[in-house]
C-alpha positions in Angstrom: -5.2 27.4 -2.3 -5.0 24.4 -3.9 -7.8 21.6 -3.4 -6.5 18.8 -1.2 -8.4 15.0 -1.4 -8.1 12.8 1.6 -8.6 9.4 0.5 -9.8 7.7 4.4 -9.1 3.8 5.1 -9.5 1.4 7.6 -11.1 -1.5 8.8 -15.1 -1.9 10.0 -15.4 0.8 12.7 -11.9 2.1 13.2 -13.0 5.5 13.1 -13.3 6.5 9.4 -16.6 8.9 9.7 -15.2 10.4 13.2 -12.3 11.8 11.3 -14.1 12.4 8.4 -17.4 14.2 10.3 -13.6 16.2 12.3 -12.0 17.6 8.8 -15.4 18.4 7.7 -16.5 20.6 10.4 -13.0 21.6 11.1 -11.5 22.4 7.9 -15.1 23.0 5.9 -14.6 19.9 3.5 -16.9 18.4 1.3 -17.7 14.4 1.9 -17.8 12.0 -0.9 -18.4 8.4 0.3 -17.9 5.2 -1.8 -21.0 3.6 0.3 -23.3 6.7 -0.6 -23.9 5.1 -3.7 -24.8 1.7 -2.1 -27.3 3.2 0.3 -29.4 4.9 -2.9 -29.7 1.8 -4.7 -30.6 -0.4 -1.7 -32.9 2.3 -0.6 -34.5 2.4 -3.9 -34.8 -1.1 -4.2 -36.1 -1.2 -0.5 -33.7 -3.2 0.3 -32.2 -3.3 4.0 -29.0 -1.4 4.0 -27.1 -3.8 6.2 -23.2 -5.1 5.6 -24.3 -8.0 3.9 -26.0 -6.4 1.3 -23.8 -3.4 0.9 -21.2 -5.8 0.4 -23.0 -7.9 -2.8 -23.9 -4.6 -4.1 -20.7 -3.6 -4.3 -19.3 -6.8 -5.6 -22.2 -6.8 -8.2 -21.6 -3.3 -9.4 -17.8 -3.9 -9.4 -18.0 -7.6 -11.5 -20.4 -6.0 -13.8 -18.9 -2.6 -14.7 -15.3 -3.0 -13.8 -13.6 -3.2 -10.6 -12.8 0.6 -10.5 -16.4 1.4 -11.4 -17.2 3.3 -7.7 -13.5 4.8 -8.1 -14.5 6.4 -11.0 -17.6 8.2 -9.9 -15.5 9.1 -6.5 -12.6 10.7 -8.9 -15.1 12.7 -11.1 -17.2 13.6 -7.8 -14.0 15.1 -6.3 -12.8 16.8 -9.6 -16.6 18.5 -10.2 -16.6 19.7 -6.3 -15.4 23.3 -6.0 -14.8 22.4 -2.2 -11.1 23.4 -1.3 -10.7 20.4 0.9 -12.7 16.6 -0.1 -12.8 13.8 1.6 -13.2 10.6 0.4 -14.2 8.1 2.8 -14.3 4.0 2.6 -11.9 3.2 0.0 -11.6 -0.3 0.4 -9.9 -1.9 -2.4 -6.8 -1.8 -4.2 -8.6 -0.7 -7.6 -10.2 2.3 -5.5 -6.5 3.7 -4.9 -5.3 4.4 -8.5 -8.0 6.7 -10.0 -7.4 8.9 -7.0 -3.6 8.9 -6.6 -4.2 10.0 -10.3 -6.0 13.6 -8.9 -3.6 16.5 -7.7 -2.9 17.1 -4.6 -4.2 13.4 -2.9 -3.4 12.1 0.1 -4.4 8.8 1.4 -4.5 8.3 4.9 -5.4 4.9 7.0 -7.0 5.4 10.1 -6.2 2.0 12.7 -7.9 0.6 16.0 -7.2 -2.6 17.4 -9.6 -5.8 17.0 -11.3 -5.2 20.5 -11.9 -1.5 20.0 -13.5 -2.0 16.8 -15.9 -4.0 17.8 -17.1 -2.2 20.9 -17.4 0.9 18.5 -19.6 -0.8 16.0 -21.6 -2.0 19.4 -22.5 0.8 20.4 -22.9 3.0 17.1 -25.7 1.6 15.6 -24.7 2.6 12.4 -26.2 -0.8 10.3 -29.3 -2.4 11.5 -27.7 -5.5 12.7 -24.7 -3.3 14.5 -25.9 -3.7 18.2 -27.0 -7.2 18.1 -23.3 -8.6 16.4 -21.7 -11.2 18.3 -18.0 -11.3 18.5 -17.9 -14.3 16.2 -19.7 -12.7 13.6 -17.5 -9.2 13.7 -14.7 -11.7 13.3 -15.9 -13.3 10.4 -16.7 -10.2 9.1 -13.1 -9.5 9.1 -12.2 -12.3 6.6 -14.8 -11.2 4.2 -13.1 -10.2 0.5 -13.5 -6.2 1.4 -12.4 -6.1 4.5 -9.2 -8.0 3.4 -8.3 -5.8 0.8 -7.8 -2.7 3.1 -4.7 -3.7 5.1 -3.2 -4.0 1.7 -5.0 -0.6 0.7 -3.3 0.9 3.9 0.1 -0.1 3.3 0.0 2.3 0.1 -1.2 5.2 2.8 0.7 8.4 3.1 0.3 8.7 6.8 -1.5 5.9 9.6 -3.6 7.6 12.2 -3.6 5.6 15.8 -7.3 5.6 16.9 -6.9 3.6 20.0 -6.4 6.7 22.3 -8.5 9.3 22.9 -10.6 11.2 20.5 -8.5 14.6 21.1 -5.7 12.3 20.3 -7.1 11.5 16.5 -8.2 15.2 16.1 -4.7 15.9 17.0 -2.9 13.7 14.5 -5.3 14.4 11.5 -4.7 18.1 12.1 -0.8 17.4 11.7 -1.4 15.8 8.5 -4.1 17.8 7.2 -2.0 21.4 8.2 1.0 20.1 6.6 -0.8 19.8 3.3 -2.4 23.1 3.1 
């Protein structure tokens, strides 16, 4: 079998690791995250790992060492990995896209949920430290921020849109279309 690499966008809490943690159990696929990296250097740094600074670690990695600095590691992650099926999860700019297109066999796919659903997700997930306390302003705000803009124009370059607004079994449904399709 040839190795498939799912590239994963979409906005703040659209439901990027849901379908993510679904093809990994599901189809035994390996995980490479673009925020992975983030998390080890704020955590070495003991720094908190909220958006905020996720977001200027990212911009200072990507001003200092290239804007496809983060694509790069991804792309030589996925081509090291042995794994018949990788996933790479949180691409969220344009210069993310190009380094992967680049590997055989890539798919991108963008997964999308409404405003309002988003931000009851991110409510109740907990995943950042600030997550449950968020107002609605803020998550708003949030959504004008430099990476989060970039993604709608990530997802028009998507091979296939997942519709998270339904039910999970719904997603699972849809990602196993693409995914079977491709193997």
């Amino acid at each position: 079998m040839a190795k498939l690499i799912i590239g994963i966008v979409g906005e703040n809490a659209a439901g990027k690791t849901t379908a993510t943690e679904y093809l990994k159990n599901k189809f035994n696929a390996v995980t490479f995250r673009f925020s992975d990296m983030l998390y080890d250097i704020l955590k070495r740094m003991y720094i908190e790992p909220n958006r905020g600074n996720l977001q200027t670690i990212s911009t200072n990695l990507r001003q200092n060492f290239g804007d496809d600095i983060m694509s790069k590691v991804i792309a030589q992650d996925a081509k090291n990995s042995t794994a018949d099926i990788i996933i790479t999860e949180g691409v969220r700019r344009p210069s993310d896209v190009p380094y992967l297109k680049e590997l055989s066999n890539f798919i991108l796919i963008y997964i999308k949920a409404d405003e309002r659903v988003r931000f009851s997700r991110l409510s109740n997930r907990g995943e950042k430290p600030d997550d449950a306390t968020k107002t609605w302003e803020e998550f708003q705000a949030e959504g004008t921020q430099e990476a989060e803009q970039k993604i709608l124009e990530i997802a028009a370059t998507s091979n296939f849109t997942i519709d998270n607004n339904g039910t999970v079994e719904d997603t699972y449904r849809q990602l196993d279309e693409v995914v079977v399709k491709h193997l």
